[in-house]
C-alpha positions in Angstrom: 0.0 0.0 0.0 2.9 2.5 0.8 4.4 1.3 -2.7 1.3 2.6 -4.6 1.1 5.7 -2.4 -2.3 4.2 -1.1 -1.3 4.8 2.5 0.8 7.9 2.8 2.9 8.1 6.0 3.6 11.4 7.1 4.1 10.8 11.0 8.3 10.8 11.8 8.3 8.4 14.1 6.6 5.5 11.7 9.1 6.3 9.3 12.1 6.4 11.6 11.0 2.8 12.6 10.5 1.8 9.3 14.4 3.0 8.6 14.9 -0.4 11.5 12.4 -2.9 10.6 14.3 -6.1 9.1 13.6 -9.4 8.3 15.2 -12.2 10.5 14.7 -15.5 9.4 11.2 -16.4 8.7 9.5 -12.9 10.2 10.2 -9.1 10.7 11.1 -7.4 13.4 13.1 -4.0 14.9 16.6 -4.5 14.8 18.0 -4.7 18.3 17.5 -1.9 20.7 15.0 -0.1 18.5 10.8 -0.4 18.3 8.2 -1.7 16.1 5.2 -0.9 17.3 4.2 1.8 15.0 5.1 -0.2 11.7 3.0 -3.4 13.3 0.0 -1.0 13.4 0.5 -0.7 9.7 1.2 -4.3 9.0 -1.9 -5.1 11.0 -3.9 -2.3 8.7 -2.7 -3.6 5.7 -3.9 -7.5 6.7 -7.3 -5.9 7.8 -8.4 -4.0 4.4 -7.6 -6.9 3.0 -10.3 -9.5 5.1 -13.4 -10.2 4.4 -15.3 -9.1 6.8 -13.7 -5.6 6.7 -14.9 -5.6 3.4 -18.6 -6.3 4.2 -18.5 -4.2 7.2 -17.1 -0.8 5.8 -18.4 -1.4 2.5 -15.2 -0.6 0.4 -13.3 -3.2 -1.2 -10.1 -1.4 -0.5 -8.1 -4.2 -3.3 -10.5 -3.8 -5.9 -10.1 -0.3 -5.9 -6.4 -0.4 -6.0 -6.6 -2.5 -9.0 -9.3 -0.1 -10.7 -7.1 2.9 -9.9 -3.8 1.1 -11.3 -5.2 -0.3 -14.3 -6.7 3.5 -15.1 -3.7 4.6 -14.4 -2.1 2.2 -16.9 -4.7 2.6 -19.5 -4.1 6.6 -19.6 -0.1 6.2 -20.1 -0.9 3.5 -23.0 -0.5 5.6 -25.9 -3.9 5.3 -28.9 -2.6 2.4 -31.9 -3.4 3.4 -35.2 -3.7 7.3 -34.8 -0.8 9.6 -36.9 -1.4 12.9 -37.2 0.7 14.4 -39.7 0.0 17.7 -38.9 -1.8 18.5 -42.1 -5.2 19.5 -42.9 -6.5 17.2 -45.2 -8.7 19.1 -46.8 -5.8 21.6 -47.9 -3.7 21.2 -50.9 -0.5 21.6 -51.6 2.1 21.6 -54.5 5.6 20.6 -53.5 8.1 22.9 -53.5 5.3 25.4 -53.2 4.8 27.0 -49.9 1.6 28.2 -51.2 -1.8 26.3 -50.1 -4.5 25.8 -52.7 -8.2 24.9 -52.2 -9.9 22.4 -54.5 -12.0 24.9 -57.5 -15.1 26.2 -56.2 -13.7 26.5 -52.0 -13.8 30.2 -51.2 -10.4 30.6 -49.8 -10.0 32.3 -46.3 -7.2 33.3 -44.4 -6.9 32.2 -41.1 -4.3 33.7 -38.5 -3.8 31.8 -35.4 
């Protein structure tokens, strides 16, 4: 959750203990002579969204939503297929070598200044 910026720490102390949480063995803990109370509060958070019954009894689906938001997210960085834009108007013609743009025979011609 604190990888996708779902749950933003801002408190010192929780970061500070985060700086000393490591994994020994099989489990996580605070390295010696330092605390991890504060970070268990958040590891205990981040098993609770995920249950069941915190589900049914808040009415959120905290996942789900992660996954909506993330695959929104990575639908608006996917760039359109089969989209160029040339930067032409198609309806204006051109002769090459001329920098002069002609209209097809009976187009009013109007300049237009941007």
């Amino acid at each position: 959750m604190i990888e996708r910026d779902n749950l933003i720490i801002e408190d010192f102390d929780t970061i500070s203990e985060l700086t000393t949480f490591i994994g020994k063995s099989t489990s996580w803990e605070a390295d010696d002579g330092t605390h991890d109370d504060l970070v268990m509060c958040c590891v205990l958070f981040s098993w609770l969204v995920q249950q069941r019954y915190f589900r049914e009894l808040t009415d959120q689906d905290i996942r789900e939503k992660m996954f909506s938001e993330q695959m929104k997210m990575i639908e608006e960085e996917m760039v359109p297929f089969g989209f160029i834009e040339d930067g032409h108007d198609p309806d204006e013609h051109s002769i090459p070598g001329d920098d002069n743009v002609w209209q097809p025979a009976g187009q009013q011609w109007q300049r237009e200044y941007y």
